[in-house]
C-alpha positions as MATLAB code, in Angstrom:
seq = 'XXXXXXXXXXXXXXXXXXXXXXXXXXXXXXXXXXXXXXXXXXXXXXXXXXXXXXXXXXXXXXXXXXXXXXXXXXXXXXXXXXXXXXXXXXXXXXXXXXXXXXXXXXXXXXXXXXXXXXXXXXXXXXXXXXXXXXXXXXXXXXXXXXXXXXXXXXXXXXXXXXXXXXXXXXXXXXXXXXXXXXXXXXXXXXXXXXXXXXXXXXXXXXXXXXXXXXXXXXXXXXXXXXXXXXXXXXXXX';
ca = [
     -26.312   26.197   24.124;
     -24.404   22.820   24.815;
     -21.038   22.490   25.244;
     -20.263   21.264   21.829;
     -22.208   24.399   20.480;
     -20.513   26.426   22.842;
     -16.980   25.658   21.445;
     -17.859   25.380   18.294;
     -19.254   29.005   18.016;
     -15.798   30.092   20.106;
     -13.404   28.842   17.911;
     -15.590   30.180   15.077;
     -15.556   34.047   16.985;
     -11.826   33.163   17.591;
     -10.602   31.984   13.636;
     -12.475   35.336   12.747;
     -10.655   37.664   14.641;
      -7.329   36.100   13.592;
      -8.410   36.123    9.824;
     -10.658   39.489    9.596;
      -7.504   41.451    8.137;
      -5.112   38.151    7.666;
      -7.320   37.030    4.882;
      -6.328   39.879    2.427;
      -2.798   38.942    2.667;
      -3.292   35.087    3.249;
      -2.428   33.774    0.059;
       0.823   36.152   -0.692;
       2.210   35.106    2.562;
       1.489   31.732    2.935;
       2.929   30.352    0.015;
       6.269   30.334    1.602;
       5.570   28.144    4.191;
       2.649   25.891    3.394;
       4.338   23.551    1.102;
       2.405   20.406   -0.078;
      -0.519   21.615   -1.265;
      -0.045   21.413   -4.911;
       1.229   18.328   -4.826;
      -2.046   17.359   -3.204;
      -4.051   18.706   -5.680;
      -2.262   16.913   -8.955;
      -2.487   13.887   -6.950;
      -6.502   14.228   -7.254;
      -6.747   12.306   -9.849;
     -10.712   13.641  -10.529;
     -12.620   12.290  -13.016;
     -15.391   14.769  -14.481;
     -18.279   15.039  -12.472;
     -16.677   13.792   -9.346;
     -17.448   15.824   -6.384;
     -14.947   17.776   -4.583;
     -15.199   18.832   -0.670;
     -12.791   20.865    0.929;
     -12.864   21.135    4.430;
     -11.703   24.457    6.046;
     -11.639   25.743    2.894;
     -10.264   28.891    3.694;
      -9.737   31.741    0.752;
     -10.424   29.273   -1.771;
      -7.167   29.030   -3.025;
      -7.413   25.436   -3.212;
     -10.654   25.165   -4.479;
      -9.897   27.775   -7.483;
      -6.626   25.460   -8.398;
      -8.961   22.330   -8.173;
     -11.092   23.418  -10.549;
      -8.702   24.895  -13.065;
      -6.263   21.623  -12.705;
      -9.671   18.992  -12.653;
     -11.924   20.726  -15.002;
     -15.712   19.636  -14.802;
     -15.881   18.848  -11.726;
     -17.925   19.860   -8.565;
     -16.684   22.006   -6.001;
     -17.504   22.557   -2.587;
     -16.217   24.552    0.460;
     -16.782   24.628    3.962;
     -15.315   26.677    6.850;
     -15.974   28.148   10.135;
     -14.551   31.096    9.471;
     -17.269   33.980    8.235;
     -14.682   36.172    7.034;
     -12.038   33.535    5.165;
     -15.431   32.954    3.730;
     -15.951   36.303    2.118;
     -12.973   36.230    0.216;
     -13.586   33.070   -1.021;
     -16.592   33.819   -2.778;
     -15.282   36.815   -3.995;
     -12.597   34.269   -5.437;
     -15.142   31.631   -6.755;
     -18.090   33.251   -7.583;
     -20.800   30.738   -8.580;
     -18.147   28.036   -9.657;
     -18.129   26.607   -6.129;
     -20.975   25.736   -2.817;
     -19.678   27.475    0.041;
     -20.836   26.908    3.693;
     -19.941   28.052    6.764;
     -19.886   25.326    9.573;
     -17.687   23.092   12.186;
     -15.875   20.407   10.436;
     -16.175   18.297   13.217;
     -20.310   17.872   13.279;
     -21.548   19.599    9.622;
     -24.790   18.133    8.144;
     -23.465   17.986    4.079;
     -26.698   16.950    2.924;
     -28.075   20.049    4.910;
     -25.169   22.624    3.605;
     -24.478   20.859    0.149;
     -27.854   18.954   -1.009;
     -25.610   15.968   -0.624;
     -23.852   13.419    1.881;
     -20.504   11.652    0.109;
     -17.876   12.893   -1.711;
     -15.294   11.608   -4.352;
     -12.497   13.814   -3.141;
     -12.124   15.132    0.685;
      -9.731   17.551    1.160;
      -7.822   19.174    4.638;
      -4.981   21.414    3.933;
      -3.097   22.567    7.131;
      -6.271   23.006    9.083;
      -5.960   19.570   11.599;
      -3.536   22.107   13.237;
      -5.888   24.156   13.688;
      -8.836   22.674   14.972;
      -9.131   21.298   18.319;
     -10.790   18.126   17.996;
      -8.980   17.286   15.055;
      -9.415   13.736   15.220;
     -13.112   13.948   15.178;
     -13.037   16.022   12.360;
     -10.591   13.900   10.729;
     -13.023   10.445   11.411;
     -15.867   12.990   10.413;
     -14.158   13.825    6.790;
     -14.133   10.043    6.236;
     -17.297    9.131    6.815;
     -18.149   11.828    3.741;
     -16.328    9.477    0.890;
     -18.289    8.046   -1.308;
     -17.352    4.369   -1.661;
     -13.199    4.535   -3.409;
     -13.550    7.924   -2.845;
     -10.089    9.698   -1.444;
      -9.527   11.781    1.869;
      -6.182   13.783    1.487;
      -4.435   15.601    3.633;
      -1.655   17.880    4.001;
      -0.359   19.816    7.498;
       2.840   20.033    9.187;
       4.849   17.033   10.348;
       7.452   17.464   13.219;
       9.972   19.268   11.955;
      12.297   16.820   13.449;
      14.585   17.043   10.274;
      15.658   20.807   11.364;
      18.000   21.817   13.761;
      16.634   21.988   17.035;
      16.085   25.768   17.685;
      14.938   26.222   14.210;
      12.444   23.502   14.896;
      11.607   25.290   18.219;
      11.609   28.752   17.185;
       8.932   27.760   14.251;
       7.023   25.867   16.462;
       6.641   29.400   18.325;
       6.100   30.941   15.644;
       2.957   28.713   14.649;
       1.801   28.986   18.334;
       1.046   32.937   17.690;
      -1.055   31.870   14.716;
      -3.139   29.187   17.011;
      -1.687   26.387   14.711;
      -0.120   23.330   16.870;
       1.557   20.810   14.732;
      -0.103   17.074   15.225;
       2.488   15.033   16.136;
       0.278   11.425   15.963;
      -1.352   12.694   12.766;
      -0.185    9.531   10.918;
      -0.628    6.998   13.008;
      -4.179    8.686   14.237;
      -4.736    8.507   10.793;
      -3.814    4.675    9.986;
      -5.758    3.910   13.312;
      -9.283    5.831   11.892;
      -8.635    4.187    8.141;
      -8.677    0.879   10.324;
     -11.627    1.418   11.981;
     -13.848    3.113    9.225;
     -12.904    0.309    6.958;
     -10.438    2.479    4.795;
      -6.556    2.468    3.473;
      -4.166    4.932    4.458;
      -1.094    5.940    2.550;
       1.444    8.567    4.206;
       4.668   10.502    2.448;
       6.738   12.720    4.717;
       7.930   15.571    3.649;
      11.920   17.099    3.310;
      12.732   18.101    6.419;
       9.473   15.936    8.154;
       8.547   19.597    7.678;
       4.947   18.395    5.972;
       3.131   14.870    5.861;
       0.450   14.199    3.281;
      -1.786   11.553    3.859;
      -4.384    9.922    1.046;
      -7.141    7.439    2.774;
      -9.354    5.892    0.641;
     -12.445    4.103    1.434;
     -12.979    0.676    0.225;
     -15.927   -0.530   -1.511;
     -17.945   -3.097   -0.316;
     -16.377   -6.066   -1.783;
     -12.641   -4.770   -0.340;
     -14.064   -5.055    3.202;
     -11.657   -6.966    4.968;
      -8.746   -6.345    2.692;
      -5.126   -5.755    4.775;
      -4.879   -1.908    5.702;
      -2.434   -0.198    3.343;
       1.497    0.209    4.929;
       3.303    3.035    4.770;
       4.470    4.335    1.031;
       8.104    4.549    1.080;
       8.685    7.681   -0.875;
      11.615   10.132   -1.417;
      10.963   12.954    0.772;
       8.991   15.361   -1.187;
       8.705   19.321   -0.746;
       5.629   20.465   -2.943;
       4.205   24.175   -2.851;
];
């Protein structure tokens, strides 16, 4: 086994253990303090028949709102977790693909029947995954041509007072979740390169960023990287 293989099938084993019970509770509890993700999903803006790819898809929670919010279109999952797995196709039933894989190196046309995407999706799960920028560059190269990568995950808290904003970064530690603190500009820097816009909004709080990177068509090539959006800070559920 190589050493990519290798750590791939660890964190795998590891996400397992820490979501083997965790996942019968996850969505009850985790609506309190993974805010964004909503606002991510009206912000879609699917057309019917687009194709929808959710990356560390978890429960399905996401996926299930997708499809009742963008009717008609198709969904698809991935994760690396077996067990978050389980429940989600207990959740989905035929009405998504599901796959289990590493969202840094997964084959789509191998797990899906297909390589691009009109809609990418990461919700809190760069925090979770240790070579998050290569599955970040990875989840890009998946968008169909103006198709849209967004993103929601913690930002750096740096709106809190300081031990709240230390005790909750403890807190996350337990849960093997370590807030990216060059997620945006990582971000802008891998639109650049892969020939893509970024747009960023921060959160209240910089508790959460969201992040929508769209890939231009051919004809855009060349076209001035998007700026920042200046938006009013934003706390979505």
């Amino acid at each position: 086994m190589t050493g990519v293989a290798s750590a791939s099938a660890d964190h795998a084993r590891l996400m397992d253990a820490v979501y083997r019970r965790q996942r019968h509770v996850y969505d009850a509890t985790r609506r309190f303090f993974l805010f964004g993700r909503d606002a991510l999903i009206r912000q879609l803006d699917c057309a019917p028949g687009d194709a929808v790819l959710e990356i560390a898809c978890g429960t399905g929670r996401n996926l299930f709102r997708i499809g009742t919010h963008w009717p008609d279109t198709a969904l698809h999952g991935l994760d690396i977790s077996a067990e978050m797995l389980r429940t989600a196709r207990l959740k989905l039933g035929d009405r998504a693909v599901l796959a289990c894989g590493d969202a840094t190196a997964f084959n789509p046309q191998e797990l899906f029947g297909r390589s691009q995407f009109d809609r990418v999706i990461i919700s809190y799960a760069l925090s979770m995954i240790p070579d998050w920028q290569q599955a970040l560059s990875h989840a890009l190269e998946l968008l169909a041509p103006r198709g849209e990568l967004h993103i929601v995950d913690f930002g750096d808290f740096g709106g809190l007072p300081r031990l709240l904003r230390a005790g909750l970064r403890a807190w996350l530690s337990a849960f093997h979740v370590t807030p990216r603190a060059e997620l945006v500009p990582i971000a802008f820097g891998t639109a650049l390169r892969k020939q893509a816009s970024c747009e960023s909004i921060t959160g209240r709080f910089d508790y959460c960023e969201r992040l929508i990177l769209r890939r231009y068509t051919p004809h855009e090539v060349g076209e001035p990287n998007a700026a920042v959006l200046s938006s009013p800070p934003s706390r979505g559920t």
